[in-house]
N, C-alpha and C positions, 0 to 999 in steps of 0.2 A: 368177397368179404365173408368174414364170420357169421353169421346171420344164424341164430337160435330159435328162430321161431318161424319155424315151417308154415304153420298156420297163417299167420300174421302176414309175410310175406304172398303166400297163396293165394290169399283175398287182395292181395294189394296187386297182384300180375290180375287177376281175374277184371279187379275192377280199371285196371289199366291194357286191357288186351288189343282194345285198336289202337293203342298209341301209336305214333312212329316218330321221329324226331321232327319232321314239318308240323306236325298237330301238337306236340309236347307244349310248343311257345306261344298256344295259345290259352287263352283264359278260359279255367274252369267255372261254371257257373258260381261255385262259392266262395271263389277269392275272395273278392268284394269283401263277401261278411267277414273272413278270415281274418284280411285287414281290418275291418273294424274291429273286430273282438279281440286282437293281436295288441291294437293302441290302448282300449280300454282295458285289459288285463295291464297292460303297463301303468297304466294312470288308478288301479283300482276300484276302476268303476265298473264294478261285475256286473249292475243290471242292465247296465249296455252291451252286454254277451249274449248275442242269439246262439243259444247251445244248439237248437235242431238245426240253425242254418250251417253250421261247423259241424255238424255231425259225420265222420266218418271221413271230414275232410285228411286229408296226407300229411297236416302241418297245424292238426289239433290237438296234438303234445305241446306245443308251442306256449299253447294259451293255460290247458293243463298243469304247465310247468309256473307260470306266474301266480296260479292260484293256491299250489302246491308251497308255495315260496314264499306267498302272505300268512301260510298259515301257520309258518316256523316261528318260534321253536315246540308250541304248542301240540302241533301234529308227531303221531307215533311213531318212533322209528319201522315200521312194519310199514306204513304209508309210504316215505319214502323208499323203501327198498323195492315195492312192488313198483313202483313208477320206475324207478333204476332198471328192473327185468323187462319191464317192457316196453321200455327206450333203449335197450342195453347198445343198439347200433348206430344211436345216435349222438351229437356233443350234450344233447340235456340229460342224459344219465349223470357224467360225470360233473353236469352246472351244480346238478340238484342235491348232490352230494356233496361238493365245497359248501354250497349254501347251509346243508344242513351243520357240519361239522361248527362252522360259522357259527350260529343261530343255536344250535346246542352248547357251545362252549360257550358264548358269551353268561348264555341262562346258568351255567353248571351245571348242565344234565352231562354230566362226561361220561356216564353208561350208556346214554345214546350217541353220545358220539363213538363211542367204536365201536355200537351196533351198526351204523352206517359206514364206516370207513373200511376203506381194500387197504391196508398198507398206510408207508407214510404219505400226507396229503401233501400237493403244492403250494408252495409259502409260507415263509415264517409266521403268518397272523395262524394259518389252519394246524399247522407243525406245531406251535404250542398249544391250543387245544388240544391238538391227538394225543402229546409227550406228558400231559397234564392229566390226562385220563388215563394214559398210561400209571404214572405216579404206583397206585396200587396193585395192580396184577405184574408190573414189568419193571420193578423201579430203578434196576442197571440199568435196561437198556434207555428207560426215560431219564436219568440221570445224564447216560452219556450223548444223548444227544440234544439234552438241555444246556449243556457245557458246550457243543457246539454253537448253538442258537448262541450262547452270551459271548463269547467269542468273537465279536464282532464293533468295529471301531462306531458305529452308528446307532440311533434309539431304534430299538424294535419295539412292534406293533403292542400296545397294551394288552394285547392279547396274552403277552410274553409273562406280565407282572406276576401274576401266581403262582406259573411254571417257575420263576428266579427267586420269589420268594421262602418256595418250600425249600428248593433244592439248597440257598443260602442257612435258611435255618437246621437244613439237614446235615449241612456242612461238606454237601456235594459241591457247592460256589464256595471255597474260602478266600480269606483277604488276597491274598496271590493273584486268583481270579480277578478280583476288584482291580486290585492294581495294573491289569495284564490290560484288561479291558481298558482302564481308565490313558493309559499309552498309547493304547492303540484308537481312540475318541482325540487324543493329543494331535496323534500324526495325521489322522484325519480332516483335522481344522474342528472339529464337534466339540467346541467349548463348554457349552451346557451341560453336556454328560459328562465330560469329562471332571469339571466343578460336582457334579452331583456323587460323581462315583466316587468321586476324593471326599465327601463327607461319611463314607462308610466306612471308612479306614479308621482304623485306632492308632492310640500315641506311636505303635512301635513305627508307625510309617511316617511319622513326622519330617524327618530327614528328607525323607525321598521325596514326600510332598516339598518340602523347601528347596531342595536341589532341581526341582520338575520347573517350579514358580522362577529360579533362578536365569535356568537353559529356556524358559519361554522371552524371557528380555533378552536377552543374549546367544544364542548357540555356540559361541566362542570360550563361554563357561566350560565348557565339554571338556577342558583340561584340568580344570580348576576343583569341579564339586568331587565331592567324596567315590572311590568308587566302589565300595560295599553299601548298599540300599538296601533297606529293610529285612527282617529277619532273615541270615545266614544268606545273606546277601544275593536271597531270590528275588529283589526289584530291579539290579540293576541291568539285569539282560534288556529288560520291554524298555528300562527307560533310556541306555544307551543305543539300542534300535530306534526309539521314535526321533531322540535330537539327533542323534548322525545321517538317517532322513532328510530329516527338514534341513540341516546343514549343508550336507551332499547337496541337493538341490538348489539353495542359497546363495553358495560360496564351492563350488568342488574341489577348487585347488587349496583353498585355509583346510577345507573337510580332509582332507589329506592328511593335509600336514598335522593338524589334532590328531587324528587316527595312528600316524603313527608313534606318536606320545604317549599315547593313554593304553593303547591295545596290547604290550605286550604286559600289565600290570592289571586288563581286567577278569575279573570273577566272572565271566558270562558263559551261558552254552554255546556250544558251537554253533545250533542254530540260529544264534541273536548275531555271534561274529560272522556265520557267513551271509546272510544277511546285508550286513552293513558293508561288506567289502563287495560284493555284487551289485549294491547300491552305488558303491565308488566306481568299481570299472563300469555300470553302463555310463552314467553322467561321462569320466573321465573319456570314454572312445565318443561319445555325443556329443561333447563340448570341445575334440580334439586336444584334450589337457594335454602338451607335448611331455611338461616337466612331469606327471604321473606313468608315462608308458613306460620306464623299466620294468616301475611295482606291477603295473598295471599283469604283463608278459610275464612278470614269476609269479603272481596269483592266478592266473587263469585257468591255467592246468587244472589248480587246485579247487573252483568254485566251479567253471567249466558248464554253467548252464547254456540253451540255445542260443535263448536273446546276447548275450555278449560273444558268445564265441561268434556267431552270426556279425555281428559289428565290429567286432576284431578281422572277420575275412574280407569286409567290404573296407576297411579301412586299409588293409593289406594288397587288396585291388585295385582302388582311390589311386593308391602311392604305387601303382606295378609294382609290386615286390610279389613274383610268382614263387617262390622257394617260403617266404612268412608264409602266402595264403594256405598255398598248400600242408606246410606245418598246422595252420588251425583246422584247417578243411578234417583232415584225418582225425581231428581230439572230438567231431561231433560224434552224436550218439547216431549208430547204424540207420536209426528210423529218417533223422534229417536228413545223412548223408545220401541216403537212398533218392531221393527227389531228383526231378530233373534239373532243377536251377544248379543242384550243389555239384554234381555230377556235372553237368557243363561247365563251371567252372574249374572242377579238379582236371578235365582232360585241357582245358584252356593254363592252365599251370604245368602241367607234363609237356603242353603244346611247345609253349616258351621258353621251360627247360631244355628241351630238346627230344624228349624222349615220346616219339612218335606213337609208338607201339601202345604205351599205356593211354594217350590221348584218345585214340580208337578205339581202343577198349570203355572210356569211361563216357562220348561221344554217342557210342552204339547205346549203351545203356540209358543217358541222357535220352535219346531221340525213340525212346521206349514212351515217352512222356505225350500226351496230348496239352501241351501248354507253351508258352512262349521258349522258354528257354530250351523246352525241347525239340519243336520248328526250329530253333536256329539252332542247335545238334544235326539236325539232318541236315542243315541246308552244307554245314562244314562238311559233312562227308557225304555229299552226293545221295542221301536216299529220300525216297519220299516220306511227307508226313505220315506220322502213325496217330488216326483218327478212331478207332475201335469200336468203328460204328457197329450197334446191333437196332435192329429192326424187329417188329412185331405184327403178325398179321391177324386180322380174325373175319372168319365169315360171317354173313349176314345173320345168320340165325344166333349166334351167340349176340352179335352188337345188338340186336330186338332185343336180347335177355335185360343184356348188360341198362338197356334206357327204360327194364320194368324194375330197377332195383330199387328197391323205398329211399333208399337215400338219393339218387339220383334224381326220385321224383323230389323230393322235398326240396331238393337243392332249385329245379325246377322251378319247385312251386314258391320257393322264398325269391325267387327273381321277378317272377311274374309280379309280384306286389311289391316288389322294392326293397328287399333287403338283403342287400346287397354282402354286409356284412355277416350276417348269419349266414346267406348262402353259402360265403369258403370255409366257415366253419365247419358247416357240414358235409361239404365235400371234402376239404384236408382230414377229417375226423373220418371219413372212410375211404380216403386214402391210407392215413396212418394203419388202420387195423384191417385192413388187405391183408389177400395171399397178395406174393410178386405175380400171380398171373394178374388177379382181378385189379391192382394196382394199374396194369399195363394197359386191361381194359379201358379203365377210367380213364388214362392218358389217352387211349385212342377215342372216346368219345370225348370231350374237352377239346380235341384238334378239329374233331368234325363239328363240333357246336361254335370254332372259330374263337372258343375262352381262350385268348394266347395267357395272358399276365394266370390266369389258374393254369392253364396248362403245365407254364415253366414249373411254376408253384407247385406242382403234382411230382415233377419229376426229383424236385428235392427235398418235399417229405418222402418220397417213397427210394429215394437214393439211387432212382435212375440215371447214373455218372453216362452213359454209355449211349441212352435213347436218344442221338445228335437231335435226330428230326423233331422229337418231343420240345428239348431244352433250348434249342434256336428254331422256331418255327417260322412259317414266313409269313409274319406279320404287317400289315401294311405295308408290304409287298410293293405294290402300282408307285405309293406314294416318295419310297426311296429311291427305288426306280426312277420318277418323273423329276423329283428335286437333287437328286442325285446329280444326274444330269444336266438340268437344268444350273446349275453352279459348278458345276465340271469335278465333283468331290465323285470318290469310291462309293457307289451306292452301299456294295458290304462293309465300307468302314464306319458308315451311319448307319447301319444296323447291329454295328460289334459297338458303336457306342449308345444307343438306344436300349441294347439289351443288358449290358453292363449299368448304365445310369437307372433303369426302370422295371428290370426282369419285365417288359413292354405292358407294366400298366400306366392307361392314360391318363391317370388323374392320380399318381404319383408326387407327395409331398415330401421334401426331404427336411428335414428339423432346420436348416439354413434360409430353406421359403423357397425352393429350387423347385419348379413343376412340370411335370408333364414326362410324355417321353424320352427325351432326350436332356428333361431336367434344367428349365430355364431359368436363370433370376430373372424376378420383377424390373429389375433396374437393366439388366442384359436385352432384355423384351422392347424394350422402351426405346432404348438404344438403336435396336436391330428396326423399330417400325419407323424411326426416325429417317436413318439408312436406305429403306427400301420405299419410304413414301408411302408407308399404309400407318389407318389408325393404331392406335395402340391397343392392344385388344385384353389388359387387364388381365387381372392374377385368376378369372375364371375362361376367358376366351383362347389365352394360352392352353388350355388346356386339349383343346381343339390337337387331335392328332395331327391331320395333316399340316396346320399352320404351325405347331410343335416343331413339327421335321425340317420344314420350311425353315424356322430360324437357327433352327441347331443347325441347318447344311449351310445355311450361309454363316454362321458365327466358327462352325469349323473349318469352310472355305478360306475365312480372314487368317482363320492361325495358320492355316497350312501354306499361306502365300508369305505372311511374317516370317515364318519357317525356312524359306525357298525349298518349297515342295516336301518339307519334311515331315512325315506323320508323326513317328515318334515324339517329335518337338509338341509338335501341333497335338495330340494326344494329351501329354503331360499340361499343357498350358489350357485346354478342355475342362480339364478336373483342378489343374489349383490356380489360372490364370497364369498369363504371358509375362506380368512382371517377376514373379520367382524363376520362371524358364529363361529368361533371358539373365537373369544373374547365376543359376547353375550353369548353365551353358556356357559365360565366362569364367564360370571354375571349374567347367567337367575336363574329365580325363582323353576326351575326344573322338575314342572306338566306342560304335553305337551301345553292344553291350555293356561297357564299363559305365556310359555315359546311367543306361537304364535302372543299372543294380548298384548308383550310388546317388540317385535320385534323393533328397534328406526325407522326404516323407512320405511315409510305409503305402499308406494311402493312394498315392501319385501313383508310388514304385507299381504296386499290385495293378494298379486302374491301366497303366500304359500297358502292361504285360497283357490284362485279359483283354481289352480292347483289341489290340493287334489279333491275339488269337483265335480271340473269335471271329474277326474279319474273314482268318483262314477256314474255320468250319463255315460261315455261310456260304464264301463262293466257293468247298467242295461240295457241297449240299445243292449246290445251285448245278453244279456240274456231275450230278447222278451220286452223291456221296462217295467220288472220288479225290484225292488231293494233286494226280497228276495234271501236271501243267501251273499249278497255284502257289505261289510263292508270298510268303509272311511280309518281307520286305525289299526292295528293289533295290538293283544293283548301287544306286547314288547312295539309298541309307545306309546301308552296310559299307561304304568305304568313305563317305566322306567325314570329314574335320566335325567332331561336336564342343566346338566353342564359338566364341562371339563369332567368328564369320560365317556363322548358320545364321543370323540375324538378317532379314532382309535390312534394316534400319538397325545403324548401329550407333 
């Protein structure tokens, strides 16, 4: 890590010199007070702060920083900056500085605000105070990124109001603006603004207001109302983009047929028109509109973003048509084409064409890939997985270093007292501003301290794609092992779905109420204690690792037998449920892969792909970080039928 203060640092190895990692997890005589002084800094009750008992403590910036914090915006920018220097390697440098930008901008001290700001700050509420203070020494550049801020279909922070205000009277926002915005609050559903933004308009937009009020009862109006809109006919781009939107989505096949009435008669920019026809083809390939895919196939060329060319080749797959796919495959842009998925499919279209040669060639390149589509590239031509594992070693005398680093202690010392959530802050916050060695460090202590769920977390702020052993660790190890076996499941494929559902934290919430390891519903849980004759162990006993795994292996034992032994099946029905699997399955195309890469949702599609794959890194990791001998999927997945008679129960 970056670390600027020699000094600082000095004293902190000095007074941390016997440490070692057995002794670290123990409590230092002044935790105690720390937590107390910690709660009551929060609560403002300072003369519950025993400052000698904190004194000198590793995580007395902490409490510094709350009292720093009460005293905004009153306190000198010169106060603030000095606490920023010397916290500069910790996350309250940069707490203390949103806070202050905050706190000075609310007051209109805006010369203290970019006495304390680096740059532009995080978030529209701090972004317009900076661009507001900005105003007088920079007023281009705060103009033009004030116009970005209003540009936006939702209410921003009041923060915003003064920044909009000047720049409106300045005639940096004019009505255009108004109207651009007020569209874009339309197709968002943000009625309120959208009514408030429409009383800033004057008469000349009368019309466009009336045509807007029109296509909101109707969107079949879209033929009907005028299509020149407000002066020189710069309304009618935003406002033909927000109802052929909401249209498109509504109705795709009438949104069509409007479309092509009205489109070659309107005034719009090309940006508004491509737009609206890239709005038509994805719906159109998403909803399989048949009677749209001529238009569909002679626009494409022409609009040719990812997402629809992408949905044009899966729909070309859907249907075997290897000569279409191939046709879109070649229109992506180099970046996508490069991938292993798109490369397997291009040599899977040369395959079936006939032409062998080019198959191998795009094959090899595909099985370049560490990911599903790339496993099943090698597996087509006989090579082993390409796993890119690299490895990191460090002697004892550096890892002593590496557990005297101040941040390391702090992180430390905010666990010993429970906080839990500042500790990753301050570990990911010197993760982030790592060298790649000391980065690699911190990963290698996180494995030895047994942090998995930060561990993984280490390796993907610090963009360790490579560190296998880092980013799949062997975490609760014994207990996949035991229930693994114990329900006769892949113990590495409950750990490729473990690590996929929870990057392995154990008390893992997902916004649907899913928890744990493996990502349980409350009502799955209940289920499953029912099944197995144990209590129901509730939305906090669930969270219990080992009984986590316990019902994730028997809840994916059940799918994998629905399945007749099929993972892939069983996978996909893990992440969205058995009743969508068993109705794709009666419409899939039947060859595993076709079945995987026409899955209807992104979510599923991705969840089956990384699950399997990482099945394949755990047990080559398990096997010395080799892939010899390790195969992604078994000879029955790969050849048999994916439709209804994969169903054990049909």
């Amino acid at each position: 890590m970056r670390y600027r203060h020699p000094v600082r640092r000095t004293a902190t190895w000095l007074a941390a010199a016997a440490l070692s990692l057995p002794v670290l997890a123990q409590a230092q005589p002044s935790d105690s007070a720390l937590r107390d002084a910690l709660a009551a800094a929060r609560n403002q009750q300072w003369e519950r702060v025993d400052e000698r008992a904190i004194e000198g403590h590793v995580l007395a910036g902490y409490v510094e920083y709350h009292r720093l914090r009460n005293r905004l915006p009153q306190a000198e920018p010169a106060q603030v900056l000095d606490f920023i220097e010397r916290h500069r390697d910790a996350p309250l440098a940069e707490w203390i500085r949103g806070q202050a930008i905050s706190r000075y901008g609310e007051a209109g001290r805006y010369a203290s605000v970019l006495a304390v700001a680096d740059g532009e700050p995080s978030g529209a509420e701090r972004q317009c105070h900076y661009y507001t203070a900005l105003l007088g020494s920079a007023p281009q550049a705060a103009a033009e990124a004030g116009r970005k801020l209003w540009r936006v279909g939702q209410s921003q922070p009041s923060a915003c109001n003064t920044l909009f205000e000047r720049l409106r009277a300045s005639g940096e926002i004019s009505e255009f603006d108004v109207w651009e915005r007020k569209m874009l609050a339309w197709q968002q559903g943000e009625s309120s603004l959208s009514s408030f933004l429409g009383r800033q308009l004057g008469s000349r937009w009368q019309e466009a207001r009336d045509a807007k009020a029109r296509l909101q009862s109707s969107y079949a109006a879209v033929t009907q109302v005028p299509t020149c809109l407000g002066p020189e006919c710069r309304g009618s781009g935003p406002l033909f983009a927000a109802a052929m939107h909401g249209f498109t989505r509504a109705d795709t096949e009438a949104a069509f047929e409007a479309w092509r009435k009205i489109a070659p008669h309107l005034p719009i920019e090309e940006a508004y028109r491509h737009a609206i026809e890239e709005d038509l083809i994805f719906y159109s390939l998403v909803r399989n509109v048949a009677n749209n895919r001529g238009w569909v196939d002679d626009a494409l060329p022409r609009i040719a973003t990812p997402r629809v060319l992408e949905l044009r080749v899966r729909h070309a797959l859907a249907g075997r048509d290897w000569a279409d796919a191939l046709r879109w495959l070649e229109m992506m842009p180099e970046e996508s084409l490069s991938e292993s998925r798109w490369q397997y499919w291009k040599a899977r279209a040369h395959e079936q064409l006939g032409d062998q040669q080019r198959a191998d060639v795009a094959y090899a390149l595909a099985a370049q890939g560490r990911n599903f589509f790339g496993f099943a590239a090698a597996d087509r031509i006989g090579r082993s997985y390409s796993l890119n594992l690299e490895r990191s070693g460090f002697d004892e005398h550096y890892r002593e270093e590496v557990a005297r680093w101040p941040a390391v202690l702090r992180t430390e010392a905010l666990m010993r007292i429970g906080e839990e959530g500042l500790a990753n802050s301050e570990w990911l916050n010197a993760v982030a501003t790592a060298t790649p060695r000391e980065a690699r460090a911190l990963a290698d202590y996180a494995q030895r301290r047994g942090w998995h769920a930060r561990l993984v977390q280490t390796t993907i702020t610090a963009g360790m794609w490579d560190a296998l052993d880092w980013r799949f660790p062997e975490a609760y190890r014994e207990h996949f092992l035991y229930w693994g076996n114990h329900t006769g499941v892949d113990p590495f494929l409950l750990m490729g779905i473990a690590r996929r559902e929870s990057a392995y934290n154990p008390v893992a919430l997902s916004p649907a109420g899913a928890r744990g390891l493996m990502q349980i519903m409350p009502g799955t849980a209940t289920q499953l204690s029912r099944q197995l004759g144990v209590s129901d162990p509730g939305p906090y006993g669930i969270l219990d690792p080992e009984l986590n795994i316990r019902f994730g292996s028997v809840y994916i034992r059940d799918m994998i037998a629905r399945y007749r032994g099929n993972r892939l099946a069983a996978a996909a029905a893990y992440n969205a449920g058995p009743g969508r699997v068993d109705r794709w399955l009666r419409e899939a195309p039947e060859e595993f892969d076709l079945f995987v890469e026409t899955i209807p949702f992104r979510e599923t599609r991705d969840y089956v792909q990384a699950v399997l794959s990482y099945r394949v890194i755990f047990e080559s990791l398990a096997n010395g970080g080799s892939s010899e001998g390790v195969s992604m999927l078994s000879p029955a997945e790969t050849t048999v039928r994916y439709d209804g008679s994969l169903l054990a129960r049909n």
